[in-house]
ChimeraX commands (.cxc) that place a marker at each C-alpha (Angstrom):
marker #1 position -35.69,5.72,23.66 radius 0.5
marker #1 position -36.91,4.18,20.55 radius 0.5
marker #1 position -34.53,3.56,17.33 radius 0.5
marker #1 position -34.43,2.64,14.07 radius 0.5
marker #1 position -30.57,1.38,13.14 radius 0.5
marker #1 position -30.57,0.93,9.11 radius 0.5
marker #1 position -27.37,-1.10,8.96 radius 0.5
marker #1 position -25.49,-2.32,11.99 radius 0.5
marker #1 position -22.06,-4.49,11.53 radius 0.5
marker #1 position -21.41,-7.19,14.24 radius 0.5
marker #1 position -19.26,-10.33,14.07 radius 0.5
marker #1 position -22.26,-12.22,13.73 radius 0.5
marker #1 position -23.32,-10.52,10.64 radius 0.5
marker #1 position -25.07,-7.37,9.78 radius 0.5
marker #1 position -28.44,-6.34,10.75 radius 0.5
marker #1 position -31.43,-4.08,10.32 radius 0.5
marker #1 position -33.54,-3.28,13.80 radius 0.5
marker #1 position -36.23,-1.43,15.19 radius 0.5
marker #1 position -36.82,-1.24,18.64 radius 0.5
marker #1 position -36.76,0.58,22.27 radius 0.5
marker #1 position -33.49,1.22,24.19 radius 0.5
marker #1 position -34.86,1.07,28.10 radius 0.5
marker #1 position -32.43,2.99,30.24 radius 0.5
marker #1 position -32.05,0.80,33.76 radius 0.5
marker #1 position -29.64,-0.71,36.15 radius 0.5
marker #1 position -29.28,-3.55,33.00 radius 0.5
marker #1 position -30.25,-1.22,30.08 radius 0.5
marker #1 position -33.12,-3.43,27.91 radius 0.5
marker #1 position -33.38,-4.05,24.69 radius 0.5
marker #1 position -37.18,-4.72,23.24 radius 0.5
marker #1 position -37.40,-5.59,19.41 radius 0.5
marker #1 position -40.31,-4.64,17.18 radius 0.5
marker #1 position -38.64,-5.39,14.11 radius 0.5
marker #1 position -35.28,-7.46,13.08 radius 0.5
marker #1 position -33.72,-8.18,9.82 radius 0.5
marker #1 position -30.34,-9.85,8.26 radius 0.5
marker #1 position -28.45,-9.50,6.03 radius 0.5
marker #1 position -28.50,-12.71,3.69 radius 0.5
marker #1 position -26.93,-12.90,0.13 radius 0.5
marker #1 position -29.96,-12.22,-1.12 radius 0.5
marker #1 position -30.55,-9.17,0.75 radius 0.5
marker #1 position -32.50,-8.33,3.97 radius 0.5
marker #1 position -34.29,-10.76,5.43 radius 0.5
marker #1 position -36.92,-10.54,8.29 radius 0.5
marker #1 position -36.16,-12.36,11.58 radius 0.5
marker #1 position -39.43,-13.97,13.76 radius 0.5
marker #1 position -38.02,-11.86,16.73 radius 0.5
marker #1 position -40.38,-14.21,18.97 radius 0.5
marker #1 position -37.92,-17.44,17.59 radius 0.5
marker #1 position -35.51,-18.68,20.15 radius 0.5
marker #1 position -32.70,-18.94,18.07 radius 0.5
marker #1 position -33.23,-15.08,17.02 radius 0.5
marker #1 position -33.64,-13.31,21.15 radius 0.5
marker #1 position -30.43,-16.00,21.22 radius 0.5
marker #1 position -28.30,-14.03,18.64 radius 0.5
marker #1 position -30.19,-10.37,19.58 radius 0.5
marker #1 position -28.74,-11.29,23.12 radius 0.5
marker #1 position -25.18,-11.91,21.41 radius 0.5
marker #1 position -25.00,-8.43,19.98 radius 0.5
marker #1 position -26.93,-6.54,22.80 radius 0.5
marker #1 position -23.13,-4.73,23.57 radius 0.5
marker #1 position -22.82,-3.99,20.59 radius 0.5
marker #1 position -26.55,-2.36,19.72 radius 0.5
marker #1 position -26.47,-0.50,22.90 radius 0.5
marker #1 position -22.53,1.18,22.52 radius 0.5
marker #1 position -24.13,2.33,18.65 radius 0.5
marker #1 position -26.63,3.48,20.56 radius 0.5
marker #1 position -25.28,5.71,23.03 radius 0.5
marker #1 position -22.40,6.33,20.24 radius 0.5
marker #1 position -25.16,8.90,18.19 radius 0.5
marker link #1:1,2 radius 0.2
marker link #1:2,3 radius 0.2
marker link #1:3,4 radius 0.2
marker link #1:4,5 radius 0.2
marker link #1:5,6 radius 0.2
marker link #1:6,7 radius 0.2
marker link #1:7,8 radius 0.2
marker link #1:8,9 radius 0.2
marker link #1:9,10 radius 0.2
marker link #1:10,11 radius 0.2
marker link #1:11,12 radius 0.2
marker link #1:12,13 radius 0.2
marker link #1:13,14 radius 0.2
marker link #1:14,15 radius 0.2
marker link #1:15,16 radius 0.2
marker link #1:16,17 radius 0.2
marker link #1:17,18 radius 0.2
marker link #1:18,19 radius 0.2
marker link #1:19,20 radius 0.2
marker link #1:20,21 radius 0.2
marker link #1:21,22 radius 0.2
marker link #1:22,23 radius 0.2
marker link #1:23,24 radius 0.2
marker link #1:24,25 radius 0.2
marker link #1:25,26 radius 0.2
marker link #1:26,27 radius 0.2
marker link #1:27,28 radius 0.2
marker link #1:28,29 radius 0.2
marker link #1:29,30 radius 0.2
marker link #1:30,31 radius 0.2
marker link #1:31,32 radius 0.2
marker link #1:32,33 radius 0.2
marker link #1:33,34 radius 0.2
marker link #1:34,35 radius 0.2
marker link #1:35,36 radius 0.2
marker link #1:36,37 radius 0.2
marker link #1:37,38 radius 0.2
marker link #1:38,39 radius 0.2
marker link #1:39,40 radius 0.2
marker link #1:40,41 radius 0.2
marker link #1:41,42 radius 0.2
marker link #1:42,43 radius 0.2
marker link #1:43,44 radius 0.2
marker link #1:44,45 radius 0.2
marker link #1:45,46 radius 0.2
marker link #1:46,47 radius 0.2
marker link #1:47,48 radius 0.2
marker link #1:48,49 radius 0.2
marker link #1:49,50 radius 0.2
marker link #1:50,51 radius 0.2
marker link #1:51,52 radius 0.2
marker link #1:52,53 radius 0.2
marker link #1:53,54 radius 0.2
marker link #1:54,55 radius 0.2
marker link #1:55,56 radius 0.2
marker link #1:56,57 radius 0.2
marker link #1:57,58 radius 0.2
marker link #1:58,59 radius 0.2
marker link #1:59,60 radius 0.2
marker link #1:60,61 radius 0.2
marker link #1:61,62 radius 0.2
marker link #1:62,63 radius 0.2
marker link #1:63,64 radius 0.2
marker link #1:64,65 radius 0.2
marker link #1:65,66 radius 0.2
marker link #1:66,67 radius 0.2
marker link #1:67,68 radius 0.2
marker link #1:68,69 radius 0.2
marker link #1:69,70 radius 0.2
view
């Protein structure tokens, strides 16, 4: 299922994604797209960083339960 959340609260801060829900035994997450918000507005994550699949791992609950939320 692919998605496109516009503005997604988590406790590590608020983000902008585009991507592909995979429904499995372990329900996978692939990013095409990933931004944050910063003070000065959205800014675009290198989704291929370590430190970003990191923090995309941290909030893959929380993506997912939005998901299937809708």
């Amino acid at each position: 299922m692919k998605f496109e959340i516009s503005r997604l609260m988590t406790p590590q801060g608020t983000f902008k994604l585009v991507g592909e829900l995979i429904h499995s035994d372990d329900q996978q997450l692939i990013y095409h797209q990933a931004w944050f918000m910063g003070t000065d507005g959205w800014v675009e994550l290198d989704i291929s960083s370590p430190v970003t699949v990191s923090v995309l791992a941290q909030i893959k609950n929380t993506v997912i339960a939005h998901l299937l939320s809708d």
